[in-house]
N, C-alpha and C positions, 0 to 999 in steps of 0.2 A: 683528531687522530694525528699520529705524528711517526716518521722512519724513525729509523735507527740511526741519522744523521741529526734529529731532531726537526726536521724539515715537517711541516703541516702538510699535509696529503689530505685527499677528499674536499668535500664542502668546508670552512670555513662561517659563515652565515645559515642561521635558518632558514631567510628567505628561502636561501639556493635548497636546502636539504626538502622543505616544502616544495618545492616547485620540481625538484627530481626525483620525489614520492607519483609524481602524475603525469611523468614521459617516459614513455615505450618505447624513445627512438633514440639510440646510440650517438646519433649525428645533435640531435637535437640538446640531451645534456653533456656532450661534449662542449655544444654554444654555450650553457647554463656556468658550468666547469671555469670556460674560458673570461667568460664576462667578470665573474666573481674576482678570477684570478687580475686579471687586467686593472680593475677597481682596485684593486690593491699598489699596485706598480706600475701604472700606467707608463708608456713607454714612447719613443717616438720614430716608432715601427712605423710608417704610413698603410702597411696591408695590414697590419693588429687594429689602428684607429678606425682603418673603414668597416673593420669587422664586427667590432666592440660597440661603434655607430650604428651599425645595423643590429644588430641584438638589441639595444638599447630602445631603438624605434620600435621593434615589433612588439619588445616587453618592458613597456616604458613605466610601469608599477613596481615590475619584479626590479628593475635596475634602479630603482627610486631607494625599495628598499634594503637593498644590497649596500648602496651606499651610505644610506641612512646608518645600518646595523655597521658598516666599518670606520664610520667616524666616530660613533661613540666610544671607540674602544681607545 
């Protein structure tokens, strides 16, 4: 899905749309949102990389294939 700027809004990846199908917690796909997003343009934020690190570790599948699905493209 896309603004009015052209800008891509929402998921991105299926991983992320599958895995925001099965969390009830605001906080929690906010982290799913953020990760995806980061994967994309990674930055050299140091509080973005600790956080993206830590997302990464606890959903070390879901961020495999997050990655996976944005390199192919």
């Amino acid at each position: 899905m896309r603004d009015d700027s052209g800008e891509q809004i929402g998921p991105r990846t299926e991983a992320v749309r599958r895995a925001l199908r099965r969390v009830n917690d605001e906080a929690a796909a906010a982290d799913l949102l953020f990760l995806e997003h980061w994967e994309t343009a990674r930055g050299s934020d140091i509080a973005a990389m600790l956080r993206a690190g830590q997302i990464r570790r606890a959903n070390p599948v879901l961020a495999a294939e997050i990655h996976d699905e944005l390199t192919r493209r």
